[in-house]
KEDO-433940 format. One record per residue: residue in three letters; x negated, y, z of N, C-alpha, C, O in turn. Coordinates in steps of 0.1 Angstrom, whole numbers, padded with zeros to 4 digits, always signed. Layout:
<pts>
ALAXYZXYZXYZXYZ ...
</pts>
This chain:
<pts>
UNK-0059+0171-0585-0072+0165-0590-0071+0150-0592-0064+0144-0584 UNK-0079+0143-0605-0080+0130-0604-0086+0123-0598-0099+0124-0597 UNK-0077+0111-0589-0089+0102-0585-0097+0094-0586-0106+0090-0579 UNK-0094+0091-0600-0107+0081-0604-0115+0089-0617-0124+0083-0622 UNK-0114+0099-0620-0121+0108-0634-0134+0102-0632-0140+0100-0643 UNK-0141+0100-0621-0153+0100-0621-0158+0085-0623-0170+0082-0626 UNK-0147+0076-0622-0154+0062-0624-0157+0058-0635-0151+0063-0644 UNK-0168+0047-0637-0168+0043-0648-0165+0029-0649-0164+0023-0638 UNK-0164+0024-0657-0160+0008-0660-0169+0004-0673-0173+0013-0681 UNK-0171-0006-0675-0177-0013-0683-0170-0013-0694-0160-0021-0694 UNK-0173-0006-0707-0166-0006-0723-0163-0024-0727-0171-0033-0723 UNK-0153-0027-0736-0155-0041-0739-0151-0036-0751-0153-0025-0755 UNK-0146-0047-0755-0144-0056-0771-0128-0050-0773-0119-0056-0768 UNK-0127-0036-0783-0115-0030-0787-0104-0042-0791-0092-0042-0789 UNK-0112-0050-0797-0105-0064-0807-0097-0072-0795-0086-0078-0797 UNK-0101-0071-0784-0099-0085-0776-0087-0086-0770-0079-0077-0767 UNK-0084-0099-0767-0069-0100-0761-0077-0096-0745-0087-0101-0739 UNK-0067-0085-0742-0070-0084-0726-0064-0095-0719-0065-0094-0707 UNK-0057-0107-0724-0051-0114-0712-0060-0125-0711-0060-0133-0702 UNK-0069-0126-0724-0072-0140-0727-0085-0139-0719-0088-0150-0714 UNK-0095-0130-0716-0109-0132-0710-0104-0138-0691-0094-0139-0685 UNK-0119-0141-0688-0119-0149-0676-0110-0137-0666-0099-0137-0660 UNK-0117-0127-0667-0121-0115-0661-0106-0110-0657-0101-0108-0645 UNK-0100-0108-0670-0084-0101-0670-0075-0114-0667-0064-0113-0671 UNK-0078-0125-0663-0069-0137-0663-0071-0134-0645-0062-0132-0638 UNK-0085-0135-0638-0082-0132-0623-0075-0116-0621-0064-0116-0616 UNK-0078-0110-0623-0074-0096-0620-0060-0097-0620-0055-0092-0610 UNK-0050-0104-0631-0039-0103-0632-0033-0115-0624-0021-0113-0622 UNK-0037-0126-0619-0028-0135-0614-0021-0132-0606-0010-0138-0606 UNK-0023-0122-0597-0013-0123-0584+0000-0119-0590+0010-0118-0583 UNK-0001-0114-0606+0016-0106-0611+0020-0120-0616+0031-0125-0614 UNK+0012-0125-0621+0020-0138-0630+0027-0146-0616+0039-0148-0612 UNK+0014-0149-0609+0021-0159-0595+0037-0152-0591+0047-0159-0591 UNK+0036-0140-0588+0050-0133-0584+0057-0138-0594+0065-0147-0592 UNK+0054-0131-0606+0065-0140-0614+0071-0153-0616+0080-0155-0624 UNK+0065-0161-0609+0067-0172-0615+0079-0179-0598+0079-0189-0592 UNK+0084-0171-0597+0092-0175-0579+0104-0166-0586+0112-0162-0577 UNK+0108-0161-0598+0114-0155-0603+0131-0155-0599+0135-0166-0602 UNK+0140-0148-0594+0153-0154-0583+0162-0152-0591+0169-0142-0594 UNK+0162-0168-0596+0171-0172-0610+0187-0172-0600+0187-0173-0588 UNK+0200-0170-0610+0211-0169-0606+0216-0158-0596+0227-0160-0592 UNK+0210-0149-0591+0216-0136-0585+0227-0131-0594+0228-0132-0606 UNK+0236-0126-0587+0244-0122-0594+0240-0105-0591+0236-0100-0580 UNK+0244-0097-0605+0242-0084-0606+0252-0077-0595+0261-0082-0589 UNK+0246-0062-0595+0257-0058-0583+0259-0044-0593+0268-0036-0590 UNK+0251-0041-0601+0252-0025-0608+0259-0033-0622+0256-0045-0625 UNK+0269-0024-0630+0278-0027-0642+0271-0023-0653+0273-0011-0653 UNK+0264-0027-0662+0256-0020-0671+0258-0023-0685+0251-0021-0695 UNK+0271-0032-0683+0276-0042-0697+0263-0049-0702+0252-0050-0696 UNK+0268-0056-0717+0255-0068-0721+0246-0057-0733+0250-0046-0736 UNK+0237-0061-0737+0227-0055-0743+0234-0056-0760+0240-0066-0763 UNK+0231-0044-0769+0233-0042-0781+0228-0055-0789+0217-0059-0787 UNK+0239-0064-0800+0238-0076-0802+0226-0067-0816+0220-0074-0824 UNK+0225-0060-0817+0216-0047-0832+0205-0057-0826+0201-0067-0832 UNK+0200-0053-0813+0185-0054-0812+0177-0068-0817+0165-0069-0817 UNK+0187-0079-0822+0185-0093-0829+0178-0085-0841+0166-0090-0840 UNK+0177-0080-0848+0172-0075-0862+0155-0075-0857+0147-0082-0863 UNK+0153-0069-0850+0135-0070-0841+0135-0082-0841+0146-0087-0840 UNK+0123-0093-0841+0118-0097-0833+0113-0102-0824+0101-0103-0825 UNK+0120-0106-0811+0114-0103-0798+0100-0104-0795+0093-0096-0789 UNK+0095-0120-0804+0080-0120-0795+0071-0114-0808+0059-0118-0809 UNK+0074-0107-0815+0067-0097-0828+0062-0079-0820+0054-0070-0823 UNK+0071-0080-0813+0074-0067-0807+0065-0067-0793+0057-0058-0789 UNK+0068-0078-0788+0059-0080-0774+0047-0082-0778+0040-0078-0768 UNK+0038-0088-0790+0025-0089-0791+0023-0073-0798+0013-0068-0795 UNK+0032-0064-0807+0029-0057-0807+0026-0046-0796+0018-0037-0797 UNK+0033-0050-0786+0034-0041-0772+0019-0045-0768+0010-0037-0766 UNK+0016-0060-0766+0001-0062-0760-0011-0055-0764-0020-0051-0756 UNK-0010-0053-0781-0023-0048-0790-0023-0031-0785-0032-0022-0782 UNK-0008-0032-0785-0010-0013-0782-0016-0012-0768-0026-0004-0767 UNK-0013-0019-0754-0015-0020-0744-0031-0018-0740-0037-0010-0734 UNK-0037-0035-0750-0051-0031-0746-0062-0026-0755-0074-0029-0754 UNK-0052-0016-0767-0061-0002-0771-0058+0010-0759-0067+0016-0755 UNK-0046+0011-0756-0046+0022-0743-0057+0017-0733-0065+0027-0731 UNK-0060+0008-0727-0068+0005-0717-0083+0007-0720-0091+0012-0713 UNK-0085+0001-0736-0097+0001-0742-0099+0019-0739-0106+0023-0729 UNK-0094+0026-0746-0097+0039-0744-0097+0047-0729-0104+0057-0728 UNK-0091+0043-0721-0093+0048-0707-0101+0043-0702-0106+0049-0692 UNK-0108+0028-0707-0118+0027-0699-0134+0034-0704-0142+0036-0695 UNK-0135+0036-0717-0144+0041-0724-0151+0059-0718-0161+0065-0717 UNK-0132+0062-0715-0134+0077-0708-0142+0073-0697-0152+0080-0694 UNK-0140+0063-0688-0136+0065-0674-0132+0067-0665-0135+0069-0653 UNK-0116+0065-0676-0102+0069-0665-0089+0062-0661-0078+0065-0658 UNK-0099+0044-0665-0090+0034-0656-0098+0029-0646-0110+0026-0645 UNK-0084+0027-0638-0089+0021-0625-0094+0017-0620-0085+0009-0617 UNK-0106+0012-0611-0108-0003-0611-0101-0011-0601-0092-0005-0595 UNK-0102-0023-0600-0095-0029-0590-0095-0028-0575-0086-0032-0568 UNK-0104-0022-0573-0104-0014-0556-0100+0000-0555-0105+0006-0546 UNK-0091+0006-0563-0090+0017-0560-0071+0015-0553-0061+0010-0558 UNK-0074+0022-0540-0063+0024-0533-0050+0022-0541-0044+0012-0539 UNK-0045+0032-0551-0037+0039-0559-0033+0026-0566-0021+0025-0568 UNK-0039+0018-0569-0036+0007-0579-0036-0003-0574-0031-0013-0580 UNK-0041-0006-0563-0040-0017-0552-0026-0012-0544-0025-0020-0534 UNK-0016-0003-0544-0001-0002-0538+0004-0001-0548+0015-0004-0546 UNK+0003+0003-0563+0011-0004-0573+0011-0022-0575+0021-0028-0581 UNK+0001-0027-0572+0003-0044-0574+0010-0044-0563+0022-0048-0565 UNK+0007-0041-0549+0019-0043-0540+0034-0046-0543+0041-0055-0540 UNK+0036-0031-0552+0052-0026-0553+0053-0036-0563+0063-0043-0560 UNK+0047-0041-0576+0049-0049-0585+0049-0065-0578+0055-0073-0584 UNK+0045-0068-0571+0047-0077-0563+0059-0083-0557+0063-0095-0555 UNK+0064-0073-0554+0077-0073-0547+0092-0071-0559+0104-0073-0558 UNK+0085-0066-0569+0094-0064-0578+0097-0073-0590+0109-0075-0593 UNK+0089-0079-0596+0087-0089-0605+0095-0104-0601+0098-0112-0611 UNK+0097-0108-0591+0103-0116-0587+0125-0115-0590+0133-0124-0592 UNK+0127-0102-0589+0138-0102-0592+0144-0093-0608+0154-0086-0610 UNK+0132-0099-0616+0132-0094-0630+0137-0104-0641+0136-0102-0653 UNK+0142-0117-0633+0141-0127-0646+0158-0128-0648+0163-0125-0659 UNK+0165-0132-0637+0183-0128-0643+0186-0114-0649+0198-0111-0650 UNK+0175-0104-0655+0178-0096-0662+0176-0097-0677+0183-0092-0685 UNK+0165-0106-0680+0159-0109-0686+0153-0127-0691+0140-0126-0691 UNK+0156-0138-0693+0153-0145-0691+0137-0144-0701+0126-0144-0695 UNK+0137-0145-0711+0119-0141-0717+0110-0136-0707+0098-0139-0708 UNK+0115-0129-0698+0102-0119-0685+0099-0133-0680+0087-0136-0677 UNK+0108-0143-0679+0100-0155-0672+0086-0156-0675+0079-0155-0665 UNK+0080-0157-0689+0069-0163-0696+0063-0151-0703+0057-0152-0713 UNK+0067-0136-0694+0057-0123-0699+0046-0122-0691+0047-0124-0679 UNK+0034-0118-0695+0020-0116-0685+0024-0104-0680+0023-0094-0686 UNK+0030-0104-0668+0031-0092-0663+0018-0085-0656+0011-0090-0646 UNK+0015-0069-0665+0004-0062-0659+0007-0049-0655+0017-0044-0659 UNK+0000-0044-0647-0001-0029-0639-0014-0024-0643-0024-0031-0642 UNK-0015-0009-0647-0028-0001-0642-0027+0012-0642-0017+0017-0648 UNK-0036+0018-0637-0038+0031-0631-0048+0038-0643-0059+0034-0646 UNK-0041+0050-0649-0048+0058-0657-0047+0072-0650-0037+0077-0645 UNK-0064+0079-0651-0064+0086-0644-0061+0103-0652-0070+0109-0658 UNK-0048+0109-0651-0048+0118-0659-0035+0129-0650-0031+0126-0639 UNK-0032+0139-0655-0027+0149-0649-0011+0150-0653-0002+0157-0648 UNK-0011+0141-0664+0001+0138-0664+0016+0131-0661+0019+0120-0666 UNK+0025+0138-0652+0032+0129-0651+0043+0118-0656+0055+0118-0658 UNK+0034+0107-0657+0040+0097-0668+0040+0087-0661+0036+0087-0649 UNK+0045+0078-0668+0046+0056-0662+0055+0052-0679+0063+0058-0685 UNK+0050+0043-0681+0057+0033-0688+0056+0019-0686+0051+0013-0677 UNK+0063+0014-0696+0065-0003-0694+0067-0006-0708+0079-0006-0712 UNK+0056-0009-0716+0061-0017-0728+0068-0028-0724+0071-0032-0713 UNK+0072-0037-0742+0080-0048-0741+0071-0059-0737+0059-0059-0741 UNK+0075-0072-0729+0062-0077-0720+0061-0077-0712+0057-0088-0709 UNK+0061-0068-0703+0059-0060-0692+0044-0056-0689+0038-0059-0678 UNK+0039-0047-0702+0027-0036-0700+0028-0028-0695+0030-0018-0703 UNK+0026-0024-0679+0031-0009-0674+0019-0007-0669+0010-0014-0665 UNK+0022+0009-0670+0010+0023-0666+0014+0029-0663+0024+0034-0667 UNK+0006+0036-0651+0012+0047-0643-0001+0058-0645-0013+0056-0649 UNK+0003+0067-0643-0006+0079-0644-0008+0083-0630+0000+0080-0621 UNK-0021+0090-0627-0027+0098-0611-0016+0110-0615-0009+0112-0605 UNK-0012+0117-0624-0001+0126-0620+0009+0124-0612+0011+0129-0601 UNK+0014+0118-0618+0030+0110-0611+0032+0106-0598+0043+0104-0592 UNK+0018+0103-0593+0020+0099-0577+0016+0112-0570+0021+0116-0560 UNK+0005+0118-0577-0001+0130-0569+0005+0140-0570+0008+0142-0558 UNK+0011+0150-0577+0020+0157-0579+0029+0159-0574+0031+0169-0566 UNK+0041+0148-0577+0051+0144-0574+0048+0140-0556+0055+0146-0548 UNK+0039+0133-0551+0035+0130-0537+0045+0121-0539+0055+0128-0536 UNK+0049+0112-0541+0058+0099-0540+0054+0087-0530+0042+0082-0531 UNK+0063+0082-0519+0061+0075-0510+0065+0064-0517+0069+0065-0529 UNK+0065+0051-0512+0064+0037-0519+0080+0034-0521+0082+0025-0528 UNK+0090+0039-0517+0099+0038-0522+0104+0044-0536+0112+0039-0544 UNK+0095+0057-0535+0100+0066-0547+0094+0059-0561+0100+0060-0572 UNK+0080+0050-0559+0068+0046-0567+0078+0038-0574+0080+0039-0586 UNK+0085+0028-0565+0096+0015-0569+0104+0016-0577+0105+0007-0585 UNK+0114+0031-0577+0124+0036-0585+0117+0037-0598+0122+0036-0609 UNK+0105+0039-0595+0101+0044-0611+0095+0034-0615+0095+0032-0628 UNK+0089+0025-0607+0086+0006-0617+0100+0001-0620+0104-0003-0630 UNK+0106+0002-0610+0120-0005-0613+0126+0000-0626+0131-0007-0635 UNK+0126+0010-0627+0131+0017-0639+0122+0016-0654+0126+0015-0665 UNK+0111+0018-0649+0103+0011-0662+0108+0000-0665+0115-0003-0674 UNK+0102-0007-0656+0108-0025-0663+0121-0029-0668+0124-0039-0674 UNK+0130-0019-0664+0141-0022-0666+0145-0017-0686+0152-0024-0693 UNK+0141-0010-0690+0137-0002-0699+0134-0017-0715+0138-0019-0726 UNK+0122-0023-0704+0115-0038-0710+0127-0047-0709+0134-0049-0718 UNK+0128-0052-0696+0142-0058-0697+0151-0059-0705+0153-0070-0709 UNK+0158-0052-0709+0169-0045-0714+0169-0044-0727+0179-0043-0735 UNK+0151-0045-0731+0150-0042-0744+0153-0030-0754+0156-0031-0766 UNK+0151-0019-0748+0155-0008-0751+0150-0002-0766+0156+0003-0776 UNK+0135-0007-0763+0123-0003-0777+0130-0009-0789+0131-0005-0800 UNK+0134-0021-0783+0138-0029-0795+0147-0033-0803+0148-0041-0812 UNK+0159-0022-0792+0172-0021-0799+0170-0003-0805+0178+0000-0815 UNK+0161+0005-0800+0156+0016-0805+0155+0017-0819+0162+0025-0826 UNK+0143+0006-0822+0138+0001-0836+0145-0004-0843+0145-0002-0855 UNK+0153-0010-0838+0163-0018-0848+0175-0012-0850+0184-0019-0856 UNK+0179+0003-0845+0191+0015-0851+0184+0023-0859+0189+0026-0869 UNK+0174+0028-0857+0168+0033-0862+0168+0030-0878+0175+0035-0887 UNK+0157+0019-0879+0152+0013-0895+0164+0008-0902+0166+0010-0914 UNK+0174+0000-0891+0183-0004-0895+0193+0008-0906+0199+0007-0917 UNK+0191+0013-0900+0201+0027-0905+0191+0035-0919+0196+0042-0928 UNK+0174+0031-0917+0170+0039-0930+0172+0029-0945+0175+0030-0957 UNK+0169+0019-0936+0171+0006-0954+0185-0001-0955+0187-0010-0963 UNK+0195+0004-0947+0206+0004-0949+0208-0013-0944+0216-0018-0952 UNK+0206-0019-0937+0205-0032-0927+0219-0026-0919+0220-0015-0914 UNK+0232-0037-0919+0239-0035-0912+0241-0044-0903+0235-0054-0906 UNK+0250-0044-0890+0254-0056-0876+0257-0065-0885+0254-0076-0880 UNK+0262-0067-0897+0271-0075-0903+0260-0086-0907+0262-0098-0904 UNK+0248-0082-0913+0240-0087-0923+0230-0101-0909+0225-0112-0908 UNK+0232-0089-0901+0224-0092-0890+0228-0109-0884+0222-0119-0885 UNK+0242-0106-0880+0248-0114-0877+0252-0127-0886+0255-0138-0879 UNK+0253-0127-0900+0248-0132-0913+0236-0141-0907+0238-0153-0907 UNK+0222-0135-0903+0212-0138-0907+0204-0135-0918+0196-0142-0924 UNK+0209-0122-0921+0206-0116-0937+0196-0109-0937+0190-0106-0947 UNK+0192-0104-0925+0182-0094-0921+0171-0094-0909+0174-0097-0898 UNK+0160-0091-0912+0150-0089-0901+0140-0077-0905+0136-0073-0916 UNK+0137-0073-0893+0129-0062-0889+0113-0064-0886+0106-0055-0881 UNK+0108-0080-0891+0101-0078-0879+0085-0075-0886+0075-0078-0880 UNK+0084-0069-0901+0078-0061-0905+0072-0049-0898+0060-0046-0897 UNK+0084-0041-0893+0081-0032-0885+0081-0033-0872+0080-0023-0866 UNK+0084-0046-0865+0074-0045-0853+0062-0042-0856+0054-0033-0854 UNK+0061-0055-0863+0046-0061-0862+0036-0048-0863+0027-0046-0855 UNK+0040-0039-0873+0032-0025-0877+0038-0010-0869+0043+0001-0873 UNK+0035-0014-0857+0043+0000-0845+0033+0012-0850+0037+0020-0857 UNK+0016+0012-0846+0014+0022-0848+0013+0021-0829+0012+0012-0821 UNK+0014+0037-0828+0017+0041-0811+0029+0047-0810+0032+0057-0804 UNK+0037+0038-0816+0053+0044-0815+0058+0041-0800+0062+0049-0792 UNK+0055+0028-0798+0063+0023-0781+0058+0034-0773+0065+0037-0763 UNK+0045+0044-0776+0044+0054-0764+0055+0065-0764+0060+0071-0754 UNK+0059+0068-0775+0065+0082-0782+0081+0079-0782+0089+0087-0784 UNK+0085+0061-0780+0100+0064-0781+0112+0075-0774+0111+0080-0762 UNK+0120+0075-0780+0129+0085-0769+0145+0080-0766+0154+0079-0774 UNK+0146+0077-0754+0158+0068-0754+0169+0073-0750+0169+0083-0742 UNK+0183+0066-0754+0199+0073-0751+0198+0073-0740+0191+0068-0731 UNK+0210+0085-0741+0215+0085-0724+0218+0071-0717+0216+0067-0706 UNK+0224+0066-0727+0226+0052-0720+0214+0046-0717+0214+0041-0706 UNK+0205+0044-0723+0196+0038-0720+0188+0041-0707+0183+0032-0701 UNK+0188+0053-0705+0183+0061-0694+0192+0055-0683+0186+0047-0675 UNK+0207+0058-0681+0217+0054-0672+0219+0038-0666+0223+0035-0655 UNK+0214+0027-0679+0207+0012-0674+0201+0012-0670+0203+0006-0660 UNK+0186+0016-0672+0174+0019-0665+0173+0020-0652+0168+0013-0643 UNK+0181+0033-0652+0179+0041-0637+0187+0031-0625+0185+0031-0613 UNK+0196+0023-0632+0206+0015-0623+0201+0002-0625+0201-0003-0614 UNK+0197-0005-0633+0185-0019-0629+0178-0018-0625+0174-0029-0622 UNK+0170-0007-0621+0158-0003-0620+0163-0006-0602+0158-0014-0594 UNK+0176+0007-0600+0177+0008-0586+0184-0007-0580+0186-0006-0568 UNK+0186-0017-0586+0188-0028-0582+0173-0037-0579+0169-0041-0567 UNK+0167-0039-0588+0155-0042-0587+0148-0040-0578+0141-0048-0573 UNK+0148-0028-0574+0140-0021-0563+0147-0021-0548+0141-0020-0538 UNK+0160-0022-0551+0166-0027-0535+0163-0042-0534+0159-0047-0523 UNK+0165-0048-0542+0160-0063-0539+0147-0068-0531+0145-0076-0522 UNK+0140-0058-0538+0126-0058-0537+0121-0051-0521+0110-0052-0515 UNK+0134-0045-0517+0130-0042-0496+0128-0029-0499+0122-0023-0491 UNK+0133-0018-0512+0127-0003-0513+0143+0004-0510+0154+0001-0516 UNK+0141+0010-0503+0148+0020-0502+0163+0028-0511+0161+0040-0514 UNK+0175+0024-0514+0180+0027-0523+0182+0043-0526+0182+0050-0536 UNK+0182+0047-0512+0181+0061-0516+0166+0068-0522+0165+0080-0520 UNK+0158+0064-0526+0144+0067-0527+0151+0074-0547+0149+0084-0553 UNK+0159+0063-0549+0163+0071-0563+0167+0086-0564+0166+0093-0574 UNK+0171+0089-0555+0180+0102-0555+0166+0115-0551+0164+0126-0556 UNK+0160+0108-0542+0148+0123-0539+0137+0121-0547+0128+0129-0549 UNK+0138+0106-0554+0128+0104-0571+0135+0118-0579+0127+0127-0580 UNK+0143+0119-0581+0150+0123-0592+0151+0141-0591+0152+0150-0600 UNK+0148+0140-0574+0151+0152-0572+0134+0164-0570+0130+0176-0569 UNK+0130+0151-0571+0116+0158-0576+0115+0163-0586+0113+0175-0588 UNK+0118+0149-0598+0112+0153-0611+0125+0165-0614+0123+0169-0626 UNK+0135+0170-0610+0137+0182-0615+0130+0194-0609+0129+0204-0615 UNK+0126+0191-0596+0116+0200-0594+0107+0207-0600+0106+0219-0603 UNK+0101+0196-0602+0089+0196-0613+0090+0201-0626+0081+0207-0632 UNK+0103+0200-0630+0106+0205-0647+0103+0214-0650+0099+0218-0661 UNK+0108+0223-0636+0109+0238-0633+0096+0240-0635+0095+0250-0642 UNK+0086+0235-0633+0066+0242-0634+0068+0237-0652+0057+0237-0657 UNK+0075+0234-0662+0069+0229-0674+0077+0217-0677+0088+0215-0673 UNK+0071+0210-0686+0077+0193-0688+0072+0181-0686+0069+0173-0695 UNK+0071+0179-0679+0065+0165-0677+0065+0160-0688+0073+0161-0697 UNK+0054+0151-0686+0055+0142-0702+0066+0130-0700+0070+0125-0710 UNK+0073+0123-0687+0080+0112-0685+0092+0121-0687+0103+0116-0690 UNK+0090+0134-0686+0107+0140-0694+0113+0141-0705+0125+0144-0707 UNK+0101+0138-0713+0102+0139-0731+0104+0128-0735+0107+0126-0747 UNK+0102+0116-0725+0111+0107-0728+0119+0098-0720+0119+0086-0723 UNK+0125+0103-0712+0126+0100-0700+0138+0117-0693+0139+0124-0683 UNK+0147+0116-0709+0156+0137-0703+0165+0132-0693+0170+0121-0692 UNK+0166+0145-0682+0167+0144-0673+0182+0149-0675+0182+0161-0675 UNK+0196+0143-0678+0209+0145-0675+0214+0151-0664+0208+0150-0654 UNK+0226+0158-0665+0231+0167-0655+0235+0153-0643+0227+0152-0633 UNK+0241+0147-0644+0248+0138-0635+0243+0126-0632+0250+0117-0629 UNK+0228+0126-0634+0218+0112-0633+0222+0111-0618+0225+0100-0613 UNK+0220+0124-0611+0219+0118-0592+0231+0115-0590+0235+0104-0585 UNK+0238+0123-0594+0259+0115-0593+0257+0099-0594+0259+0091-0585 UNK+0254+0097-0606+0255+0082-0611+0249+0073-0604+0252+0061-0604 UNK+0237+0079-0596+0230+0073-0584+0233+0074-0572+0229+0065-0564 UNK+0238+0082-0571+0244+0084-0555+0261+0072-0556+0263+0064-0547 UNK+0265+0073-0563+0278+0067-0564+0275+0048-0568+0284+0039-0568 UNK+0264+0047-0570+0259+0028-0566+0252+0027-0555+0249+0017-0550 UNK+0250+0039-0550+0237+0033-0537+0248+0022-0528+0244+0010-0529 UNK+0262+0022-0519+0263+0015-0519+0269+0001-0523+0275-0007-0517 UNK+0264+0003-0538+0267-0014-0545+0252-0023-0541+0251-0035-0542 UNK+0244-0016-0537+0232-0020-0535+0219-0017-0522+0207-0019-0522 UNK+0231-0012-0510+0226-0014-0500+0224-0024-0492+0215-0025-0483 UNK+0237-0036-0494+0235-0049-0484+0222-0056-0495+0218-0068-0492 UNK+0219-0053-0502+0206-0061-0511+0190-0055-0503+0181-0062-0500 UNK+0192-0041-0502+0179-0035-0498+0174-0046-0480+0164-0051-0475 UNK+0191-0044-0473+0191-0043-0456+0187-0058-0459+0181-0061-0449 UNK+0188-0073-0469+0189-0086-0471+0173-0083-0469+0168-0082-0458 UNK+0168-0082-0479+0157-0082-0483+0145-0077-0468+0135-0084-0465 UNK+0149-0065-0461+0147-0063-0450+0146-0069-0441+0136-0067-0434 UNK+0156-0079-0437+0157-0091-0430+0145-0104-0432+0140-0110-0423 UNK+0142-0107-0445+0142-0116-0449+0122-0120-0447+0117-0130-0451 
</pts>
């Protein structure tokens, strides 16, 4: 059952920047403040090679404002239902927690996340989903925790792995194989300076909900993600009984975080064989 179906929230301004009102500038500080303690120079402990030089053809900050507009039409519409959060609801007050703890060791992945408004919210729906636009716009669904019954470690694997997704720039090296390949834009032209994409940022649509990403991309994810989240004092094994849910789960149907988000034969292999590159980070953090 949902927990918040029944609340309501106050409708606003479809048009508006959600970061820019008084209202959404307190609600969100305590993510920017995390952010901004960001733990420059760590050195990585998971091997994930450097990111596709393709994804230059996007636009970075064309793609991130298009991530925001899509962001707060998602929100606009959940809150009209009734099925975002509000800020006292349990469920979304231990996701700012877990983002709390996490957002701090997101910027040696990424140096841009330095100067992203990072936000969290709770949509109340039955399905099990989470994302992380580019930015760092993440949403979690009441499925995904209720269903699934996920303890705060498991919650972590799956922010960790969203953001990592952002980080990494996945959408936007997505976008840019994609189009790249329909108008015939090659690495060559790119590297030239012969080419840009950022036409089709700018005009997404609700594509960033619908992308579907490589195995590789899945396999960075899942291992930034589980770096991120041992940093962060969670559990490294929390990845492996994460994982071992959502095949659980597959078995009742498809989750919607499966459709994009496929579940590979050897995802827990690949996980179980870093946990420890990334246990003296979890036990540090524990200490500390």
């Amino acid at each position: 059952m949902c927990f918040i179906c029944n609340f309501k929230t106050p409708a606003v301004n479809p048009g508006s920047d959600d970061t820019s009102s008084p209202r959404w500038q307190a609600r969100r500080a305590f993510l920017l403040a995390a952010g901004s303690t960001a733990a420059a120079g760590a050195l990585a402990q998971v091997d994930v090679g450097s990111s596709s030089s393709l994804r230059k053809l996007v636009p970075a900050e064309t793609l991130e404002n298009s991530a925001r507009q899509q962001y707060t039409q998602v929100l606009s519409e959940a809150r009209t239902k009734g099925i975002l959060a509000p800020d006292d609801h349990p469920q979304l007050q231990r996701l700012h927690t877990i983002a709390q703890k996490l957002i701090p060791h997101t910027t040696p992945w990424n140096p841009r996340s330095r100067e992203w408004k990072w936000q969290v919210n709770l949509i109340g729906s039955k399905q099990i989903n989470a994302w992380c636009m580019p930015g760092g716009k993440i949403a979690f669904y009441t499925g995904i925790l209720d269903q699934l019954k996920l303890n705060d470690d498991e919650v972590a694997m799956i922010m960790g792995h969203e953001m990592a997704h952002a980080l990494r720039e996945h959408a936007r090296e997505r976008l840019a194989k994609s189009q790249a390949t329909s108008i015939g834009l090659s690495i060559a032209s790119q590297l030239l300076g012969l080419g840009s994409l950022g036409d089709v940022a700018a005009n997404l649509g609700t594509q960033l909900l619908t992308l579907k990403y490589s195995r590789d991309d899945e396999t960075e994810s899942d291992l930034v993600g589980l770096e991120i989240a041992s940093r962060g004092g969670y559990k490294p094994e929390a990845s492996v009984s994460l994982w071992q849910k959502m095949q659980a789960a597959s078995g009742n149907g498809s989750p919607s975080f499966l459709s994009t988000h496929p579940s590979g034969a050897n995802r827990i292999e690949e996980l179980q064989a870093n946990l420890p590159k990334v246990q003296h980070l979890y036990e540090k953090a524990r200490r500390d």
